[in-house]
LUMROVEX-944744 format. One line per 5 residues: number of its first residue (from 1); their letters; for each residue x, y, z of N, C-alpha, C. Coordinates in pm, 1 decimal. Example, Ala and Ser with C-alpha at 12.3 -4.5 7.8 and 13.67 -1.06 7.14 Angstrom:
residues 2
1 = AS = 1319.0:-569.0:780.0:1230.0:-450.0:780.0:1320.0:-330.0:780.0 | 1285.0:-225.0:708.0:1367.0:-106.0:714.0:1290.0:3.0:787.0
//
This chain:
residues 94
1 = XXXXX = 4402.2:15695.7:3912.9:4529.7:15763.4:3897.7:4581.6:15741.2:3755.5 | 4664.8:15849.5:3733.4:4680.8:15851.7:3537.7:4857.5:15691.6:3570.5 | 4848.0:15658.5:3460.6:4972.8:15530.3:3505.5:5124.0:15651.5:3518.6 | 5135.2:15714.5:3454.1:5279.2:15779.1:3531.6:5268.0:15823.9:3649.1 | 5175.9:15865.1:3726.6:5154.1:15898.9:3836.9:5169.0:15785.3:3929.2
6 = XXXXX = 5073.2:15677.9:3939.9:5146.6:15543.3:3963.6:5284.4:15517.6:3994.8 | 5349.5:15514.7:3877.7:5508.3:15464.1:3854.5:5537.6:15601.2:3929.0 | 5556.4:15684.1:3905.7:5598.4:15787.9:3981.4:5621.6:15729.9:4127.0 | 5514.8:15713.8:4205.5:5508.2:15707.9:4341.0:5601.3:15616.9:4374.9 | 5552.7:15456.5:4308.3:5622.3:15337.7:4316.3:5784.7:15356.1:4303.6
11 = XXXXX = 5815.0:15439.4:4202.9:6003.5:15460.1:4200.9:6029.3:15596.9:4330.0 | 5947.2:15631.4:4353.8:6006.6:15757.7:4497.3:6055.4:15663.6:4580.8 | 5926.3:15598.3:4625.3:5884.9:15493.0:4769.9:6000.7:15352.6:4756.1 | 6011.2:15303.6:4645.4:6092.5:15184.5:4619.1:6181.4:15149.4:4539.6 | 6205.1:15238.3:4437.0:6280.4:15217.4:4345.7:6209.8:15169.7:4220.2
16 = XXXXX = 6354.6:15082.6:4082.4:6259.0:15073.6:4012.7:6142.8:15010.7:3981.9 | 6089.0:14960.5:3889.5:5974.7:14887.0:3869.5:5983.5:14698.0:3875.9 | 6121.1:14712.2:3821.5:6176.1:14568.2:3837.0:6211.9:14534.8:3963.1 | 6256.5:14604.5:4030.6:6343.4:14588.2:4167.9:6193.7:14568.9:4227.6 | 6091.8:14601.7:4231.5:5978.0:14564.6:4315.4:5918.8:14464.7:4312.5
21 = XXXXX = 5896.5:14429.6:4207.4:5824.1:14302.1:4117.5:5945.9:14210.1:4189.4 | 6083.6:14189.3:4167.6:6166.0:14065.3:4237.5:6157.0:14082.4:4369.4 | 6139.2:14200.0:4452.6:6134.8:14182.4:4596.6:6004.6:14137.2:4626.1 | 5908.1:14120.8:4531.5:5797.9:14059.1:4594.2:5737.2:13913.4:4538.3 | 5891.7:13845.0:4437.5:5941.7:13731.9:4431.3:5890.2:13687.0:4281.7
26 = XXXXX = 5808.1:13816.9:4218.7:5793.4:13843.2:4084.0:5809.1:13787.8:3940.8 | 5774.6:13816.9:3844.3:5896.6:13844.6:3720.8:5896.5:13983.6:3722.3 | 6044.7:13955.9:3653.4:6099.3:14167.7:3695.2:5979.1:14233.1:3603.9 | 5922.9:14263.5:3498.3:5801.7:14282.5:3423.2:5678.9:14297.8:3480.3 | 5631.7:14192.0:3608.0:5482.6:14207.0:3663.2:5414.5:14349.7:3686.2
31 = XXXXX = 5541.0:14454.8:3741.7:5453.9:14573.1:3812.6:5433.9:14607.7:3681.0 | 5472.0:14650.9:3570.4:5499.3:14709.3:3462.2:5355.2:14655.3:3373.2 | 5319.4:14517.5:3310.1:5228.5:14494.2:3308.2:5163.6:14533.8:3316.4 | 5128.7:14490.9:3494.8:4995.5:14492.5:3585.1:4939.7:14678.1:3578.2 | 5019.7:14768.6:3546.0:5021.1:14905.3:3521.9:4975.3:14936.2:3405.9
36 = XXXXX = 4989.1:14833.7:3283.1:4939.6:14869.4:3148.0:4869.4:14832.5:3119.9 | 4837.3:14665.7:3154.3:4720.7:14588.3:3111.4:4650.7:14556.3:3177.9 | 4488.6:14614.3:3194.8:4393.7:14563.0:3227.0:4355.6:14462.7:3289.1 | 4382.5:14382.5:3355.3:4328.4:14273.0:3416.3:4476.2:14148.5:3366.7 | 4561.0:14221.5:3365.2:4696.9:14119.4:3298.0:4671.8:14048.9:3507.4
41 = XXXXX = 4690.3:14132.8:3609.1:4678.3:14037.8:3722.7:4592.2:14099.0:3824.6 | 4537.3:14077.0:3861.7:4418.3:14149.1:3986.6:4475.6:14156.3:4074.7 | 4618.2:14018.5:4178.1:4722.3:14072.0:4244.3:4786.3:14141.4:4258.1 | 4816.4:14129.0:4132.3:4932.6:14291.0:4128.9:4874.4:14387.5:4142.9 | 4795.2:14413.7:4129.2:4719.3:14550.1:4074.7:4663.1:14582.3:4270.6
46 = XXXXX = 4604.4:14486.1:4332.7:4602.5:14510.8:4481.8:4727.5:14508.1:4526.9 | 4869.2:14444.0:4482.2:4966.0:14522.0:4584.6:5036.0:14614.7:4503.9 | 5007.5:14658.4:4423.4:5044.6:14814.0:4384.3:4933.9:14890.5:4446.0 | 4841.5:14825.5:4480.0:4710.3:14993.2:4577.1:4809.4:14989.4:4665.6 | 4818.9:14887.2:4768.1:4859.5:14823.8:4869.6:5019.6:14925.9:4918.5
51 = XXXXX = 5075.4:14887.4:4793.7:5224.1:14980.8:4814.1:5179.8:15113.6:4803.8 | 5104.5:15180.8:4739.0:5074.9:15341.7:4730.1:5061.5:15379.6:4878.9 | 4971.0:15302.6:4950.8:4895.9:15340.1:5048.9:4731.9:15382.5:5035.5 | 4696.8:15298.9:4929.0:4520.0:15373.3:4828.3:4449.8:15192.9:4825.7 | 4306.4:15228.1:4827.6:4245.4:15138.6:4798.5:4257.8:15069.5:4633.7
56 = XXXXX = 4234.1:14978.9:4546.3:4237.3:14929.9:4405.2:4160.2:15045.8:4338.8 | 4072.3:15075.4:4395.7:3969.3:15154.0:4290.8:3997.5:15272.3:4313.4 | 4115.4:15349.6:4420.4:4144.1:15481.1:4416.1:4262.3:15474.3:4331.3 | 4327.8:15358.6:4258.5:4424.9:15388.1:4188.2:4402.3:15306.9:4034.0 | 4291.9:15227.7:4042.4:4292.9:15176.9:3927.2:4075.7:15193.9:3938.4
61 = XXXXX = 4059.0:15316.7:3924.1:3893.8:15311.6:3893.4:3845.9:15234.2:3784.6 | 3912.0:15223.7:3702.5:3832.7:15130.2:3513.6:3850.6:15023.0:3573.6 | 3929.7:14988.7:3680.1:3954.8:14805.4:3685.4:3891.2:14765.2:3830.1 | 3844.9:14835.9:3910.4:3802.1:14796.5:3998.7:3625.6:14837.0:4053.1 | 3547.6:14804.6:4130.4:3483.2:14877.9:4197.1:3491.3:14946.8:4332.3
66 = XXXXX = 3396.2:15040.0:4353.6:3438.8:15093.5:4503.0:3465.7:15029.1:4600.0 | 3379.4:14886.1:4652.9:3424.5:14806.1:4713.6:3502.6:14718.4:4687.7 | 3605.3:14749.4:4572.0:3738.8:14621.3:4569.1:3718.5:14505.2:4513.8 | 3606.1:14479.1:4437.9:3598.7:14414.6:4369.6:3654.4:14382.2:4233.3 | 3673.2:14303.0:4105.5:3749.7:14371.4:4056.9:3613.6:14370.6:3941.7
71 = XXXXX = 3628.4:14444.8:3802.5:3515.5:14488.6:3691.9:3546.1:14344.7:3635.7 | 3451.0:14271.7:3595.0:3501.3:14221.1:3491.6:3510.8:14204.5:3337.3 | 3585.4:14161.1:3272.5:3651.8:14208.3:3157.3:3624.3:14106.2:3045.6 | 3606.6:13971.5:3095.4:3525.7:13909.6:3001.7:3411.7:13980.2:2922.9 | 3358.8:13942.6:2850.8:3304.9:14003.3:2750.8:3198.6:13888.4:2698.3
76 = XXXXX = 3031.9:13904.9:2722.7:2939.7:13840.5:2749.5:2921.5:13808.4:2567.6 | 2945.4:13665.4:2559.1:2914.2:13613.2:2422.0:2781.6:13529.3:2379.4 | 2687.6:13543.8:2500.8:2523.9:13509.1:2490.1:2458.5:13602.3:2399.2 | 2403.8:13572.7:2281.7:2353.1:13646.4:2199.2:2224.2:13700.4:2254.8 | 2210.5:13854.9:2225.3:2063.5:13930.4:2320.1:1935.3:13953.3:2202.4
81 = XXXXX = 1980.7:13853.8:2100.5:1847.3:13864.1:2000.7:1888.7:13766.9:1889.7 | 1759.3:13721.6:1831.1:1809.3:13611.2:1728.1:1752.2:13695.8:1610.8 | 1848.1:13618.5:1458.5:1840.3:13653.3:1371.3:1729.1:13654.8:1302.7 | 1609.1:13735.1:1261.9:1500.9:13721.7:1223.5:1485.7:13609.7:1072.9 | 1416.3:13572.6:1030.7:1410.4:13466.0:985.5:1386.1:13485.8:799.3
86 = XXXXX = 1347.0:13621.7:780.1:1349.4:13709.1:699.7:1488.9:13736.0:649.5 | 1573.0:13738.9:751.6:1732.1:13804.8:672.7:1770.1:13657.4:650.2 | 1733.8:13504.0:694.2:1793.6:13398.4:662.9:1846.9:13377.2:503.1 | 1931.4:13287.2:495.5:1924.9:13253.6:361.0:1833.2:13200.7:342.5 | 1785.5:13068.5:402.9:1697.4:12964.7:362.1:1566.3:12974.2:427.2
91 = XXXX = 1573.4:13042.6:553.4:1494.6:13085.7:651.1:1507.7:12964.7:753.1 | 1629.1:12901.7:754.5:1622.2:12769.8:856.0:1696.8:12844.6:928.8 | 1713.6:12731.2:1049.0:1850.9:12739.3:1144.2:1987.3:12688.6:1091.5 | 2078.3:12789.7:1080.0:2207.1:12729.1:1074.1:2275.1:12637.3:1155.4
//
């Protein structure tokens, strides 16, 4: 779902964005966030499916998988090739 579409629903069904986030004991900010940033909470982000009435991945597809899992967003810092020994300065290991 595009994020105004989201907020859309969420202010029909409940009001505003803050008023939801404190009724669900929040900071007034969480839904708002959890709507912009990526993996800011994986909670939030299941009870905003949760409040739509939609699974995570029918309202947030980039952040979830089909089965509700969530993507993850870390970012793999294992190097997938070493530096040939030719481009070295010295040709050692640093």
């Amino acid at each position: 779902m595009h994020v105004e579409d989201i907020k859309a629903e969420l202010r029909k069904r409940y009001g505003s964005l803050a008023s939801i986030s404190r009724q669900l004991g929040l900071n007034p900010n969480a839904i708002s966030a959890a709507i912009h940033r990526p993996g800011n909470s994986i909670r939030t982000e299941r009870r905003i499916a949760e409040l739509i009435g939609k699974t995570p991945h029918q309202v947030f597809p980039d952040r979830f998988h089909a089965d509700g899992t969530p993507i993850p967003r870390a970012v793999a810092r294992t190097p997938i090739s070493r530096v040939p020994d030719r481009l070295r300065a010295s040709g050692a290991m640093a």
